[in-house]
SELO-524051 format. One record per residue (C-alpha): chain; x, y, z; residue number from 1. Coordinates in nm, 3 decimals. Example, Ala and Ser with C-alpha at 12.3 -4.5 7.8 and 13.67 -1.06 7.14 Angstrom:
BEGIN
(pt "A"; (1.230; -0.450; 0.780); 1)
(pt "A"; (1.367; -0.106; 0.714); 2)
This chain:
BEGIN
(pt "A"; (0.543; 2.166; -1.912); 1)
(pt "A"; (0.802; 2.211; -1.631); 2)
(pt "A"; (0.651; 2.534; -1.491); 3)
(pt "A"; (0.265; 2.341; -1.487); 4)
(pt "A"; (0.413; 2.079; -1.285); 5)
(pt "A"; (0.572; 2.279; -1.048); 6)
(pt "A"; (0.245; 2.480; -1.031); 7)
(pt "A"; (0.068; 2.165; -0.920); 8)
(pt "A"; (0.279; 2.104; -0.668); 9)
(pt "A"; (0.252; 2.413; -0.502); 10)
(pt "A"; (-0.127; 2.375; -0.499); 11)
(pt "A"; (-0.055; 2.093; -0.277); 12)
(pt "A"; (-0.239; 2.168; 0.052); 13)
(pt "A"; (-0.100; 2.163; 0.370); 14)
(pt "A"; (-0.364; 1.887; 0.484); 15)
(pt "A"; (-0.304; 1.670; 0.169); 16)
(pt "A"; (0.069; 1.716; 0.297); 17)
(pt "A"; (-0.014; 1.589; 0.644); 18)
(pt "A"; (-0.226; 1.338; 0.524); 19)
(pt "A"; (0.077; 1.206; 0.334); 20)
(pt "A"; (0.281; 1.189; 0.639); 21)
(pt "A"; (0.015; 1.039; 0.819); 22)
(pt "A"; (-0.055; 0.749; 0.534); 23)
(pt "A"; (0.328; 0.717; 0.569); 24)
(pt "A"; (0.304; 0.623; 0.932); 25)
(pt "A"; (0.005; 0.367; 0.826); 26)
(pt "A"; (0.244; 0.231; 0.551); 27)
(pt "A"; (0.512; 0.168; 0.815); 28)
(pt "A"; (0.352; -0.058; 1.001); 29)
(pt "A"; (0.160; -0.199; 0.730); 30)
(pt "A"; (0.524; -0.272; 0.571); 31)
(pt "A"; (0.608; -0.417; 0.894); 32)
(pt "A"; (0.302; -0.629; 0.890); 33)
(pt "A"; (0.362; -0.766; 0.514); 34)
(pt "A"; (0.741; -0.777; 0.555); 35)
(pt "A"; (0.707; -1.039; 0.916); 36)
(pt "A"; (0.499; -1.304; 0.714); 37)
(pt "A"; (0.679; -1.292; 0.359); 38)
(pt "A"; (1.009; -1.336; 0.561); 39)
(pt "A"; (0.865; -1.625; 0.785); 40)
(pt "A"; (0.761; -1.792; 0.470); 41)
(pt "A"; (1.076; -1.730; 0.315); 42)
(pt "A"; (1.249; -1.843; 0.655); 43)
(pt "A"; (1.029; -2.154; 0.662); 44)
(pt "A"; (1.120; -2.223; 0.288); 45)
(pt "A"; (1.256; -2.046; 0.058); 46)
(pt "A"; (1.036; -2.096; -0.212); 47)
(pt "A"; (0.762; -1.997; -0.032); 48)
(pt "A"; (0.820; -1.647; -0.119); 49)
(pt "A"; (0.514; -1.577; -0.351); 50)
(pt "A"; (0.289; -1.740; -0.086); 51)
(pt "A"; (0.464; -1.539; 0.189); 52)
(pt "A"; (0.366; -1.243; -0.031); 53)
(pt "A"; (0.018; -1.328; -0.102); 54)
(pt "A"; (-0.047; -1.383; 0.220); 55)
(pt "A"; (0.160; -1.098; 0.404); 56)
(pt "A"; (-0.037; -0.920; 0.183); 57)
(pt "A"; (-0.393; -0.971; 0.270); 58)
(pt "A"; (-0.317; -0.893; 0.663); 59)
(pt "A"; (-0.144; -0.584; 0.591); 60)
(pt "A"; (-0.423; -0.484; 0.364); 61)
(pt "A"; (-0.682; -0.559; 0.681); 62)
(pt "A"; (-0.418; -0.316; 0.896); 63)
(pt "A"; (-0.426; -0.068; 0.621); 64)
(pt "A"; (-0.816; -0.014; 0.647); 65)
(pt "A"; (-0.850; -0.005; 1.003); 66)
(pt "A"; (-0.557; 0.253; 1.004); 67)
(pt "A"; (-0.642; 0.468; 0.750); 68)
(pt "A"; (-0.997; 0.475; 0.829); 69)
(pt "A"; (-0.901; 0.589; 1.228); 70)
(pt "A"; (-0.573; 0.790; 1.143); 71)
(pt "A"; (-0.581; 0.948; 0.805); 72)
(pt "A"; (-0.875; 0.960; 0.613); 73)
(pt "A"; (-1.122; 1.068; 0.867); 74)
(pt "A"; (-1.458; 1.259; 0.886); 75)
(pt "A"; (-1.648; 0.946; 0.664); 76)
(pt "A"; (-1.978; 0.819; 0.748); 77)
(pt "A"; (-1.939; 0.533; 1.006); 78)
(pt "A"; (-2.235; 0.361; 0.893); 79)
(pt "A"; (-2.190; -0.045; 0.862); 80)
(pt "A"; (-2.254; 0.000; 0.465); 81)
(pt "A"; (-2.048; 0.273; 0.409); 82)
(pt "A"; (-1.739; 0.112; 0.614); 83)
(pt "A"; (-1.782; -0.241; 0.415); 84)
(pt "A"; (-1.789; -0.055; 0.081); 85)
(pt "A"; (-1.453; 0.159; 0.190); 86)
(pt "A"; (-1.299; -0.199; 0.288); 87)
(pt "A"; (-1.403; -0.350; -0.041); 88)
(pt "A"; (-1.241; -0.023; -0.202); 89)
(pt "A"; (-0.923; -0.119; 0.021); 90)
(pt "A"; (-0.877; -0.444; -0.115); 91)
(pt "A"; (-0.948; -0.339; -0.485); 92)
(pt "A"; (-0.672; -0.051; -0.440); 93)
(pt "A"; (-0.426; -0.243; -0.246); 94)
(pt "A"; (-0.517; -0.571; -0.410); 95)
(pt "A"; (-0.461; -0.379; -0.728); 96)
(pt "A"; (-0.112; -0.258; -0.623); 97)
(pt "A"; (-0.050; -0.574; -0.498); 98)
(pt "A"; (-0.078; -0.740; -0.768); 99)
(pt "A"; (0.157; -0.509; -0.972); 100)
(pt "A"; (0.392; -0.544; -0.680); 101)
(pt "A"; (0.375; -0.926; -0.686); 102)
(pt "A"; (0.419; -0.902; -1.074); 103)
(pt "A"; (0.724; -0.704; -1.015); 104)
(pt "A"; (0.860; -0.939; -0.749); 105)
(pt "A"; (0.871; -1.224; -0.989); 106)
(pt "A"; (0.994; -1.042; -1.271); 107)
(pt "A"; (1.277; -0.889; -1.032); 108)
(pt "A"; (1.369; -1.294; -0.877); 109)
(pt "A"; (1.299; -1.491; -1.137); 110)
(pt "A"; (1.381; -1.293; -1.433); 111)
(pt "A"; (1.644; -1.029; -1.301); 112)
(pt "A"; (1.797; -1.262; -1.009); 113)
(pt "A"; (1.764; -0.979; -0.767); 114)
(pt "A"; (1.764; -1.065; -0.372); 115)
(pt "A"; (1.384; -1.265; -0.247); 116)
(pt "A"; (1.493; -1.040; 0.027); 117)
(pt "A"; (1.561; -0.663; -0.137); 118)
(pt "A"; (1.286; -0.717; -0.397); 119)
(pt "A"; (1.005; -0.644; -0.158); 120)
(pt "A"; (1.144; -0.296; -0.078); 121)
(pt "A"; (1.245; -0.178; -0.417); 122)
(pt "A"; (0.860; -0.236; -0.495); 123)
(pt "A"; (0.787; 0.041; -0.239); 124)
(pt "A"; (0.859; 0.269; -0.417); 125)
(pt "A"; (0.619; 0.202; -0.669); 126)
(pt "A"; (0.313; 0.129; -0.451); 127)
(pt "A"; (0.296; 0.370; -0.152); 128)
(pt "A"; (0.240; 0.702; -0.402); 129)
(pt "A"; (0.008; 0.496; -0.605); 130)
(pt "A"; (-0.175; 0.362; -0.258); 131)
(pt "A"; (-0.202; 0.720; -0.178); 132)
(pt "A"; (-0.344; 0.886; -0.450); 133)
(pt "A"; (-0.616; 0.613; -0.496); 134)
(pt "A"; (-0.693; 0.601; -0.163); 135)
(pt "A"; (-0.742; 0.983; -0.099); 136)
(pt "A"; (-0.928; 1.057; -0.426); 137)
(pt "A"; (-1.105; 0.728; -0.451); 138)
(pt "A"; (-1.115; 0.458; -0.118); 139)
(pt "A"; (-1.193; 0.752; 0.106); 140)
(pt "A"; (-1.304; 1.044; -0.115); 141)
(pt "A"; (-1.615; 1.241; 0.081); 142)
């Protein structure tokens, strides 16, 4: 079992490699993005923090499109259909991961008293591989 998996990971190509760096970069900013408005909310009021997430989340989702579309996943059609179905593929994948995420959050405040304030990061961890993968093999598959 050991030797398969490392097998598979030295089929990894180099562009699926730069790709990941690249979707990295996106996930900065999109981080950034998310991380601004839950903090306002949570800055505004602290139990604002699941609307600060829902709606950090949406915008960043927005950024993530536009980024990966221009950055990382390109060489798609540019057609007006195709684009609208990629974004409604963007907001099923993120919304999806989102959604876990958001589970997570209130599972790791309300149930586990962790920080409103290191929750959010831990639940990186989970959600940027996961983004990737669906995105490269399903969002923006060619």
């Amino acid at each position: 079992m050991k030797i398969r998996f490392l097998k598979k990971i030295a089929e990894i190509d180099i562009q699926t490699v730069w790709q990941f760096i690249k979707f990295s970069l996106v996930g900065i900013c999109n981080t950034a993005v998310y991380l601004i408005i839950y903090y306002l909310f949570v800055w505004l009021n602290a139990d604002w923090y699941m609307a600060g997430s829902i709606v950090g989340t949406v915008l960043s989702i927005a950024n993530a499109f536009i980024w990966n579309e221009r950055f990382v996943f390109t060489g798609n059609d540019k057609g007006f259909s195709n684009r609208l179905k990629r974004l409604f593929k963007t907001y099923i994948s993120y919304g999806g991961t989102s959604i876990l995420s958001n589970v997570l959050l209130w599972l790791e405040v309300a149930v586990l008293q962790i920080s409103r304030n290191a929750a959010p990061i831990v639940n990186l961890l989970v959600t940027i591989p996961l983004n990737f993968v669906i995105n490269k093999f399903w969002t923006f598959k060619n």
